[in-house]
C-alpha positions as CSV (number, residue, x, y, z in Angstrom):
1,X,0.0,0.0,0.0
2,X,1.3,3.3,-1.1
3,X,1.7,6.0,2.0
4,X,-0.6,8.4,2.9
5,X,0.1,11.9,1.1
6,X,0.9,14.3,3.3
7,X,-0.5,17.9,3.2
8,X,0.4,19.4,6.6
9,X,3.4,19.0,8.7
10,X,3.1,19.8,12.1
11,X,5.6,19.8,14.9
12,X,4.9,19.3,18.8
13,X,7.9,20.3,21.3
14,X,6.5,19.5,25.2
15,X,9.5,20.7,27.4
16,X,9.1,19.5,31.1
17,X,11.5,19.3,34.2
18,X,12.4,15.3,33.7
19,X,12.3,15.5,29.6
20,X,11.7,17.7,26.7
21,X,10.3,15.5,23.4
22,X,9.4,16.5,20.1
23,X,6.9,15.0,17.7
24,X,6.8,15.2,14.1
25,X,3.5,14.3,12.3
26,X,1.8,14.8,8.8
27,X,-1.8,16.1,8.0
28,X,-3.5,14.0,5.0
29,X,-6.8,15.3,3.4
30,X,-8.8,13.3,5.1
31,X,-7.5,15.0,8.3
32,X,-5.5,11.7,9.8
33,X,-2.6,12.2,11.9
34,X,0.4,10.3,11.0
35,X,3.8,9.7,13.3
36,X,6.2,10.8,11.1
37,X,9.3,11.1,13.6
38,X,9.8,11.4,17.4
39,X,12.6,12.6,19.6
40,X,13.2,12.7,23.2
41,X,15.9,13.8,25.6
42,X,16.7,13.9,29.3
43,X,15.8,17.2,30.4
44,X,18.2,19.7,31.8
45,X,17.9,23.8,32.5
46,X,14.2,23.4,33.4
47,X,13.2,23.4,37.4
48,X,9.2,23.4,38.0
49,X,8.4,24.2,34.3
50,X,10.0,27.6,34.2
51,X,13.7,27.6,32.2
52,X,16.0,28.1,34.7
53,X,19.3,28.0,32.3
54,X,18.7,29.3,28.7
55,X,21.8,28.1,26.9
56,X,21.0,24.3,28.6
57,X,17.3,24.8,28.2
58,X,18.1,25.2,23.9
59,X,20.7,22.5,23.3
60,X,18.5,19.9,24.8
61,X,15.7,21.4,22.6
62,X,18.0,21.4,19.8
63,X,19.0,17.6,20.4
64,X,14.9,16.5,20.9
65,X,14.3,18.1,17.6
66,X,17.5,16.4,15.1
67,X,16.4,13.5,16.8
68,X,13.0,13.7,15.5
69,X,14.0,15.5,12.2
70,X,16.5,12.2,11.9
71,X,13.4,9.5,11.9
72,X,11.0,11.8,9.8
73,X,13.8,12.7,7.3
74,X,12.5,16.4,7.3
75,X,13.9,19.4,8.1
76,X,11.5,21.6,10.8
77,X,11.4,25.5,11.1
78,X,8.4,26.1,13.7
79,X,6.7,23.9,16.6
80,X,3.8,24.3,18.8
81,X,5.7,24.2,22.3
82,X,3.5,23.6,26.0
83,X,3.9,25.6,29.2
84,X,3.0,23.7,32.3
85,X,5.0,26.2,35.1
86,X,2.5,27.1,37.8
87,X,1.7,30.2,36.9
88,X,-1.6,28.8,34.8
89,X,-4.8,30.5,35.6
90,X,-8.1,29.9,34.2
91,X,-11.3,31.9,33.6
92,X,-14.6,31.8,31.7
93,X,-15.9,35.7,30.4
94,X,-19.3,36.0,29.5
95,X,-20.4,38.5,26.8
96,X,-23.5,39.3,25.8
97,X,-25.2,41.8,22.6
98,X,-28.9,42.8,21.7
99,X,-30.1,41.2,18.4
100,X,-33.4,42.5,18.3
101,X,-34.7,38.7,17.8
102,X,-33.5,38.5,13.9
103,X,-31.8,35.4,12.8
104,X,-28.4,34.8,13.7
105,X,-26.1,34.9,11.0
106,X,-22.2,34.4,10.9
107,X,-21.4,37.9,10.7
108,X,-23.3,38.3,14.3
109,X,-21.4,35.5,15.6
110,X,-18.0,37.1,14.3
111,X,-19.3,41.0,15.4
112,X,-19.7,39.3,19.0
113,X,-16.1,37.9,19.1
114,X,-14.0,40.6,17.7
115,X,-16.4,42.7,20.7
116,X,-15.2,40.3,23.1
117,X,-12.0,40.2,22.6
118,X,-12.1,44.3,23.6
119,X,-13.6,42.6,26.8
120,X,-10.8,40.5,27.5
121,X,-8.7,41.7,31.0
122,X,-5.6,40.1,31.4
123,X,-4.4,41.9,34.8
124,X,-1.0,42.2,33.9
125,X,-1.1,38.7,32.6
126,X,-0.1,36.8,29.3
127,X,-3.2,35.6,28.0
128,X,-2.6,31.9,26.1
129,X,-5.6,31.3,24.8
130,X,-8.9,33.3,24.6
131,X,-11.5,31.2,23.0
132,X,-14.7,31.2,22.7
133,X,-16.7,27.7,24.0
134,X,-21.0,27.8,24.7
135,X,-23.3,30.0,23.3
136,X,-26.5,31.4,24.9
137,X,-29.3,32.5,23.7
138,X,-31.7,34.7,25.7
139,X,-30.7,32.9,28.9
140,X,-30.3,29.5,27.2
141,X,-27.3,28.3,27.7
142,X,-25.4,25.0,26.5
143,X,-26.1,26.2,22.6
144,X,-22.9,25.0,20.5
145,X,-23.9,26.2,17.3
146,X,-26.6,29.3,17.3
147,X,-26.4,29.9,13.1
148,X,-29.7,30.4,12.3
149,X,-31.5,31.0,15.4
150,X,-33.8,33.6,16.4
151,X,-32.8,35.6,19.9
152,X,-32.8,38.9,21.7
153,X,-29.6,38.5,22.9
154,X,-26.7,36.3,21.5
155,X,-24.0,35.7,24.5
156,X,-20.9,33.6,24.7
157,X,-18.3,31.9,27.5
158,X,-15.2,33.1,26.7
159,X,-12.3,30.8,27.9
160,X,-9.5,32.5,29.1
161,X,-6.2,30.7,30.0
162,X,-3.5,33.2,31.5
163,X,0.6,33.5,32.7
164,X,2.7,35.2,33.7
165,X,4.8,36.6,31.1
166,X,7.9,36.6,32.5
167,X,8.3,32.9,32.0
168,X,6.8,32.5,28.6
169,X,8.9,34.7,26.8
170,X,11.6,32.4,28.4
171,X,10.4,29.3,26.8
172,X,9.9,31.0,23.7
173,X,13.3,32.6,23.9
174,X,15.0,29.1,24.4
175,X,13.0,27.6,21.9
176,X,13.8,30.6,19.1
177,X,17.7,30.1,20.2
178,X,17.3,26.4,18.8
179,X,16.5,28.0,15.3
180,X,12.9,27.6,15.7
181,X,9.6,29.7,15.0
182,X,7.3,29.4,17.3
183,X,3.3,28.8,16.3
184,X,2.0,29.0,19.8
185,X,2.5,28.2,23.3
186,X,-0.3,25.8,24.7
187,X,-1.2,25.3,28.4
188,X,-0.8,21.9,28.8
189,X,-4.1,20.9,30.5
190,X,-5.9,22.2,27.2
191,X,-3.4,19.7,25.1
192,X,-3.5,16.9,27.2
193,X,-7.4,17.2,27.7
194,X,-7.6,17.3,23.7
195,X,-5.8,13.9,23.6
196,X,-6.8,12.0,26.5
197,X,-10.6,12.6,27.3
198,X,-13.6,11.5,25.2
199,X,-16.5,14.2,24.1
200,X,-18.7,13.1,27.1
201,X,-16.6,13.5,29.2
202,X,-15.9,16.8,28.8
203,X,-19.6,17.3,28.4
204,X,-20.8,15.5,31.8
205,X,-17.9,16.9,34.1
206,X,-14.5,15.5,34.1
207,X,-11.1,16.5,36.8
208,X,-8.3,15.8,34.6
209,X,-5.4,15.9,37.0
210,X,-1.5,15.7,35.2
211,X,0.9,14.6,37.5
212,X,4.1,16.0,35.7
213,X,7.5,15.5,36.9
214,X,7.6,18.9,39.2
215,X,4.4,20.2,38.8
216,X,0.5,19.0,39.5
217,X,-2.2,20.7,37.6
218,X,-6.0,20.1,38.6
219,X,-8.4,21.0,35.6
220,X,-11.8,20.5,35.7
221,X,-13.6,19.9,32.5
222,X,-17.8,20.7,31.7
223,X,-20.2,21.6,29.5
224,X,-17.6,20.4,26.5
225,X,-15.0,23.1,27.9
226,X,-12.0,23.5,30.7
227,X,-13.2,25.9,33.4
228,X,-11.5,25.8,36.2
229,X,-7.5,24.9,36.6
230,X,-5.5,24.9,39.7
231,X,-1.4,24.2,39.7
232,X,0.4,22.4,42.9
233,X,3.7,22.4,43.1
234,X,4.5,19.1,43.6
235,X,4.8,16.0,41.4
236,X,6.4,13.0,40.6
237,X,9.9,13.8,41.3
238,X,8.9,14.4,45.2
239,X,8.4,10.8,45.0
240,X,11.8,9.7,43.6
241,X,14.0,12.7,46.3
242,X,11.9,10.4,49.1
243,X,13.2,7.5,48.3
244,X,16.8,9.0,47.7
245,X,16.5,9.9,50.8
246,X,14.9,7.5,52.3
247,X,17.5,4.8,51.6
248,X,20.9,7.0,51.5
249,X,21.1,6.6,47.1
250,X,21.0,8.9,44.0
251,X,18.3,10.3,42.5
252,X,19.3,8.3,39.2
253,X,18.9,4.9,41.7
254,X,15.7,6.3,43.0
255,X,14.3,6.8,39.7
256,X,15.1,3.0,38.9
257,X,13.9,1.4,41.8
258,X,10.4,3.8,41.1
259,X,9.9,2.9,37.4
260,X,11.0,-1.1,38.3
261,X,9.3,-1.8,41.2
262,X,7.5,1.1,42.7
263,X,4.0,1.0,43.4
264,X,0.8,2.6,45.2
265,X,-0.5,-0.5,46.1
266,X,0.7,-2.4,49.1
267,X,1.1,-6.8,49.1
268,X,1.2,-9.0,51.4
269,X,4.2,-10.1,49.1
270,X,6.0,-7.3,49.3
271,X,7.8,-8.3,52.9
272,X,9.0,-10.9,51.0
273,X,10.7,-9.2,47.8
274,X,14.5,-8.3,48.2
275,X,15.3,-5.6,46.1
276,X,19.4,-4.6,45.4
277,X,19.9,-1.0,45.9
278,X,23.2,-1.3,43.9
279,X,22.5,-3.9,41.2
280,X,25.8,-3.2,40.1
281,X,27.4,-4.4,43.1
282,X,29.7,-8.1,42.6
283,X,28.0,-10.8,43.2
284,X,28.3,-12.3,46.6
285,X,29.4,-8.5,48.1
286,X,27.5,-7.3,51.1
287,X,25.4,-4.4,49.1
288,X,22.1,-3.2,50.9
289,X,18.8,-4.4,50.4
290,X,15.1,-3.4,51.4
291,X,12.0,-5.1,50.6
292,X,9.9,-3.7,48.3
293,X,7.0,-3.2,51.5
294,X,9.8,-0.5,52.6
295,X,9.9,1.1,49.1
296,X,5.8,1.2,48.8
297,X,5.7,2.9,52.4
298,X,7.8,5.7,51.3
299,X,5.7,6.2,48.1
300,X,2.5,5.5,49.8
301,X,3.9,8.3,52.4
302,X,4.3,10.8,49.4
303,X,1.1,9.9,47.6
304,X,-0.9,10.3,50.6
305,X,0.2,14.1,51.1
306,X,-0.4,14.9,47.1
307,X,-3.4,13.2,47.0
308,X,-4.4,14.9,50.0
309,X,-3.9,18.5,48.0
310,X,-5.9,16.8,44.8
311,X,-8.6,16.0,47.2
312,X,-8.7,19.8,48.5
313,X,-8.1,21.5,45.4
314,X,-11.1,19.5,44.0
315,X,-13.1,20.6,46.3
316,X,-12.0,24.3,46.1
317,X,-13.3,24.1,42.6
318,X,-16.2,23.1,43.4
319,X,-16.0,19.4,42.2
320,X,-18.8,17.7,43.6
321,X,-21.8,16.3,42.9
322,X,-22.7,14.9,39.3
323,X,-20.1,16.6,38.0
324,X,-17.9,15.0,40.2
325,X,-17.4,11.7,39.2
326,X,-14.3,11.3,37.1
327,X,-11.1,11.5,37.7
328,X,-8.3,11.3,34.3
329,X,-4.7,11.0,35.5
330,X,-2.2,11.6,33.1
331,X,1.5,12.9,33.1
332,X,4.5,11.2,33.9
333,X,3.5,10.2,37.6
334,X,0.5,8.4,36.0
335,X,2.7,5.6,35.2
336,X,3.3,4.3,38.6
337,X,2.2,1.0,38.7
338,X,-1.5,0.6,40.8
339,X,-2.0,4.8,41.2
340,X,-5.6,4.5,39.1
341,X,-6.9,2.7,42.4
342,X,-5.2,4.0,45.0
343,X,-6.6,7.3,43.8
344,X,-10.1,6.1,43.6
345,X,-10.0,5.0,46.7
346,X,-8.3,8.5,48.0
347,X,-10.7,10.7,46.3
348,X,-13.4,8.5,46.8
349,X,-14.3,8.8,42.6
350,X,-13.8,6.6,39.4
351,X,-10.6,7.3,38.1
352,X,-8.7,5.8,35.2
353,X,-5.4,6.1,33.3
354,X,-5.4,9.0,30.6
355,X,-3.8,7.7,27.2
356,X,-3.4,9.6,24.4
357,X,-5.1,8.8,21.1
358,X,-6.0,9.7,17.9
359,X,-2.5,9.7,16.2
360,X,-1.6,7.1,14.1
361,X,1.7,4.9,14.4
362,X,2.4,6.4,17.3
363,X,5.4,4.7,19.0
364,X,4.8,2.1,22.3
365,X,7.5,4.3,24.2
366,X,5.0,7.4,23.4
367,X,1.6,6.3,24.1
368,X,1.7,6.3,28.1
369,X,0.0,8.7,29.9
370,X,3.4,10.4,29.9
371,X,3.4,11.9,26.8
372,X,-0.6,13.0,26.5
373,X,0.6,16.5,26.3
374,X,3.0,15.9,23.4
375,X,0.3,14.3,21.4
376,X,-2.4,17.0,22.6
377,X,-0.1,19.3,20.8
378,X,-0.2,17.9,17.7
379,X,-4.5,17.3,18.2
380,X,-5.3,21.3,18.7
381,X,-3.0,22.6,15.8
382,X,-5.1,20.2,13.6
383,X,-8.3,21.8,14.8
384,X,-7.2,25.3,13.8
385,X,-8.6,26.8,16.8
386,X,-10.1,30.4,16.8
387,X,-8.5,32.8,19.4
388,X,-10.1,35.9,19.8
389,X,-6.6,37.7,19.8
390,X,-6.4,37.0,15.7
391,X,-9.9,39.1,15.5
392,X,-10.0,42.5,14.6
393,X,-11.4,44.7,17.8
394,X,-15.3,46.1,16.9
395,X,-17.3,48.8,18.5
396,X,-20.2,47.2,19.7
397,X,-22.9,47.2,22.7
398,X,-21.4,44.7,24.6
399,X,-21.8,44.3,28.3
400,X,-20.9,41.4,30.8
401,X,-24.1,39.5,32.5
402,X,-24.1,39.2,35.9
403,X,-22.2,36.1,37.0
404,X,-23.8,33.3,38.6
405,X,-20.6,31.4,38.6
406,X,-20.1,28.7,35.2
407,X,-20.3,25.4,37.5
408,X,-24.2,26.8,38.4
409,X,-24.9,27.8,34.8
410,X,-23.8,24.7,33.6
411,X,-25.3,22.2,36.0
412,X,-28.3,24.2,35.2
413,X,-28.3,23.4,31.7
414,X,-27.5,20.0,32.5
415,X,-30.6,19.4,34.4
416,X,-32.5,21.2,31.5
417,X,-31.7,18.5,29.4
418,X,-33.6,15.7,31.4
């Protein structure tokens, strides 16, 4: 079978405090998603997401990227890069205009977005994405696509995802230093949601919680769009410094015994597994060992805390009830053997392992939850997403309805439905 002609290429870059990877895939005109190349590299000059060293920071971009150029056998001049730092906030604007009950037409729709973006307060902030998500129409909310319609008023939620600037232009600087054009910086909850969670989901209520290497982001998902977010500033990597500690060894030893025999769930059988701390050690030498019930403590120790702050930060955000159900754990943390039940049984919801999808040929060594981001990444620069900030600014009577807070309104057109 001949190979699918490719019309698009488009690059993904995710750079994160344990590794920075790179993803090269091709657009065909049916709109598949093909693997083309992949790259990935130990990460170094990035502590909790933000680039801490720029001239580190760009060669291990540089080296993620020839890697991937190598397999694909292309040569790449811009990426679509993800920001995870802490620094993520989240928040739903909604605009409103008279009609005069006519028929909506596209040229209200677009007259009610270029408005908005005027709308659009940042606070000092970088604003990421400002995207429009649920339309409503004389107070009825939950519309997706009003074309056609008859109303008084045509309003839409606004999605707002912010930053601080500071570190952006950081990541964007590093990446531009590797010889790179950047297409856009993407919050990675946005990316990983994209790749990981199914069109209900997002519909019915969904937390989709990343535990990245340094950093833990909380985002809760309804009504088809992210509205609420929340960054901890922990992660998987607080795991692997306990168990360095714990038993007296690297971090590059901790990280081993982790991936090899870590686990959130505790055995009866784990008093009796003898695990080498220094495999390397000659036979017959007196090298330490633990049992692996010793090695589960300490992690079960860590969990216990970060769960703890999932479990509050959920309910911070108002996660409860029926739109509180689900829990999606992705991110390099989500690979730790048995953490899908311990943290239904912590949180006291369903919860299941996020894998990303809807690329084809993707690798094995790229389709754990690890790598949802990257492969988010290449998802939303296939959807050509409409940002408000590409729209010219309109004069318009616009004005902000009185908030009744976007969980309510949405649970409210929930119920509607029944």
């Amino acid at each position: 079978m001949a190979p699918p002609r490719i019309e698009k290429i488009i690059t993904a870059l995710d750079v994160g405090s344990w590794k920075v990877c790179a993803l090269i895939a091709g657009q065909t005109a049916d709109g598949a998603l093909h693997v083309l190349g992949t790259g990935q590299r130990e990460s170094r000059g990035v502590q909790r997401g933000y680039v801490a060293d720029m001239e580190q920071t760009e060669h291990i971009v540089r080296e993620a990227i020839e890697q991937a150029e190598r397999i694909a056998g292309l040569n790449i001049d811009d990426v679509w890069v993800s920001f995870s730092a802490g620094s993520l906030l989240s928040d739903v604007a909604p605009i409103e205009s008279e009609l005069g009950g006519h028929r909506i037409e596209q040229e209200d729709i677009d007259d009610l977005l270029a408005a908005g973006r005027a709308g659009i307060d940042p606070e000092g902030r970088m604003i990421l994405h400002a995207q429009p998500a649920l339309y409503t129409l004389d107070g009825l909310t939950g519309v997706k696509n009003p074309i056609g319609l008859h109303a008084d008023r045509l309003g839409v939620d606004i999605h707002i995802i912010m930053a601080d600037g500071a570190p952006v232009r950081n990541l964007e600087a590093a990446v531009r230093q590797a010889h790179l054009d950047v297409n856009a910086v993407v919050a990675s909850p946005i990316a990983a949601g994209l790749a990981c969670l199914s069109d209900e989901e997002r519909d019915l209520g969904v937390a989709l919680v990343e535990l990245g290497a340094a950093v833990t982001t909380v985002s809760l998902y309804a009504g088809g769009m992210l509205v609420e977010m929340a960054s901890l500033p922990f992660g998987a990597s607080d795991i692997t410094d306990d168990i360095a500690s714990a038993f007296g060894i690297r971090r590059s030893q901790a990280q081993r015994l982790q991936s090899f025999y870590g686990s959130a769930s505790a055995s009866p059988r784990d008093n009796n597994e003898i695990i080498e701390l220094d495999p390397s050690a000659p036979a017959g030498s007196d090298s330490p060992r633990i049992t692996r019930a010793q090695l589960v403590a300490v992690i079960r120790q860590r969990l216990d805390a970060m769960m703890g702050d999932v479990g509050r930060t959920l309910k911070d955000l108002h996660f409860v009830g029926p739109v509180g159900r689900q829990v999606v754990l992705v991110g390099g943390g989500a690979d730790l053997k048995g953490i899908a039940d311990y943290t239904q049984s912590a949180l006291g919801r369903a919860a299941r392992i996020g894998r990303p999808r809807g690329l084809h040929g993707l690798p094995d060594a790229h389709s754990g939850p690890a790598f949802a981001t990257l492969a988010g990444l290449v998802l939303y620069a296939a959807s050509d997403p409409v940002d408000l900030r590409d729209l010219p600014m309109m004069a318009q009577d616009v004005y902000r309805p009185k908030s009744t807070g976007i969980i309510n309104r949405l649970m409210a057109a929930l119920k509607s439905s029944f």
